[in-house]
N, C-alpha and C positions, 0 to 999 in steps of 0.2 A: 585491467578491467575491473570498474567494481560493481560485485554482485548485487542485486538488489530485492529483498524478495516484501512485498507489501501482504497484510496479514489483516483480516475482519472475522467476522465472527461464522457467515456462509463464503464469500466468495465469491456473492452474486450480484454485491454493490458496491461497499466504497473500497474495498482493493482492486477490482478489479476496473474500478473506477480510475483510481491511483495508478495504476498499472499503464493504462491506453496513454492517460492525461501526460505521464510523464515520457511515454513511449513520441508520445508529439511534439513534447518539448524539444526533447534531446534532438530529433529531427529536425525540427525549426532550428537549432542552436548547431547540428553538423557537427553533436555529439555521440551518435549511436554508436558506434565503434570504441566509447569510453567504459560502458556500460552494461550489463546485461540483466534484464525485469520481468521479474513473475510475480504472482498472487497466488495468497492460498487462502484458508479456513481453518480457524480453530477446531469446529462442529464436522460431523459429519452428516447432515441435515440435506445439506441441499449439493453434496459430491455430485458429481456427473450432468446438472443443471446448467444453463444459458444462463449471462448473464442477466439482471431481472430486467422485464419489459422499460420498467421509468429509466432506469439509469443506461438500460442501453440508448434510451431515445433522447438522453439530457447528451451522448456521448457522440450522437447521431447527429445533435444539433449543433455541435461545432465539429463537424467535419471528421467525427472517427468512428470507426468502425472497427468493433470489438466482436465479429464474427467467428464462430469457432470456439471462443474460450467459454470452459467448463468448467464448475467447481472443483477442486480437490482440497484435499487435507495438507496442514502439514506435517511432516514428519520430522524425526529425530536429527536424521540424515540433512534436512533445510540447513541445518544449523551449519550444518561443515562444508557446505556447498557457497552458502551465504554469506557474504561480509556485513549484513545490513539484514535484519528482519523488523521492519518496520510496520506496529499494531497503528490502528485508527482511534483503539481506547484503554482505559484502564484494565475494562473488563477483559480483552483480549489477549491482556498483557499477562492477566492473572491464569486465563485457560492455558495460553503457551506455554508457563512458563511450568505449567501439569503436562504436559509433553514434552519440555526438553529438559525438565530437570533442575537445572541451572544457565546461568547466563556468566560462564567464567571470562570470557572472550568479552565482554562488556559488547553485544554484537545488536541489542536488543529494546527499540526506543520507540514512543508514540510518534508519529511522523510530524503533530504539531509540536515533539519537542526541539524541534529547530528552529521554530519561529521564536521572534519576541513576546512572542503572550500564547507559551506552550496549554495546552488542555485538550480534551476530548476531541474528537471528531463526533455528534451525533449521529445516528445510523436514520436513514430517511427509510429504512425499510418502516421501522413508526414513527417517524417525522413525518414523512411525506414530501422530505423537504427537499428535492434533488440540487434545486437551485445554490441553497447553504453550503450543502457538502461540497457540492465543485469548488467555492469561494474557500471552505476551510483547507481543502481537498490542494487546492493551487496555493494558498498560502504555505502550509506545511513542504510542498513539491519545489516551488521555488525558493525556500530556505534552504532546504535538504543539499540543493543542488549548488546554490553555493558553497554550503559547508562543504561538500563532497570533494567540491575543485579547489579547494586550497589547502589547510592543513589539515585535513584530516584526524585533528583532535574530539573527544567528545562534548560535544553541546552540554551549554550551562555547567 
């Protein structure tokens, strides 16, 4: 099974965005049994929060339903738990990597770096832009997932 845990900066939009999106895919593909997916937050800003109103209704509007999940942090412990902590951004990458230290295990990558044109994810919390993020959001998800299913070496 490989772990998978998706990482923003609250945990109230595009991980847990990444989270549902990829929780459907896998379904759709009669891979859930391959996998296991969480999201967390760099911040502790918005711990214990719904996901936020747009991006639960952009999640809404293809058919998922992200009820239930609340913000948490990540911790040290994610790291050993996780095969795969996958940030939305630079900035994210830089906060984690103030929580875990190091990344010895090479376990630790922007989700667009599986795609062919690796870069940020912008956060629509000030974008506004739910629509982008799903588009960047599904590109990076469906790279991820075939990197995931075949060799399992690191990207680029």
């Amino acid at each position: 099974m490989i772990r998978v845990l998706f990482i923003c900066h609250g945990n109230i939009c595009r991980s847990p965005m990444a989270e549902f999106l990829f929780r459907d895919m896998l379904i759709k593909k009669s891979l859930t049994d391959e996998f296991y997916i969480a999201s967390a937050a760099t911040s502790r800003e918005e711990i214990g929060n719904s996901v936020y109103p747009p991006a639960k209704e952009k999640l809404f509007s293809l058919g998922i339903d992200c009820f239930g999940k609340t913000a948490r942090q990540v911790t040290k412990q994610d790291y050993e738990d996780f095969d795969y902590l996958l940030v939305m951004e630079e900035y994210n990458m830089e906060n984690l990597m103030r929580i875990l230290g190091d990344d010895s295990q090479n376990k630790v990558y922007r989700l667009l770096d599986f795609s062919s044109h690796p870069r940020d994810i912008a956060d629509p919390w000030y974008t506004g832009n739910f629509d982008n993020t799903h588009t960047d959001i599904m590109e990076g998800l469906e790279s991820f997932l075939a990197f995931a299913l075949s060799d399992n070496s690191h990207p680029q």
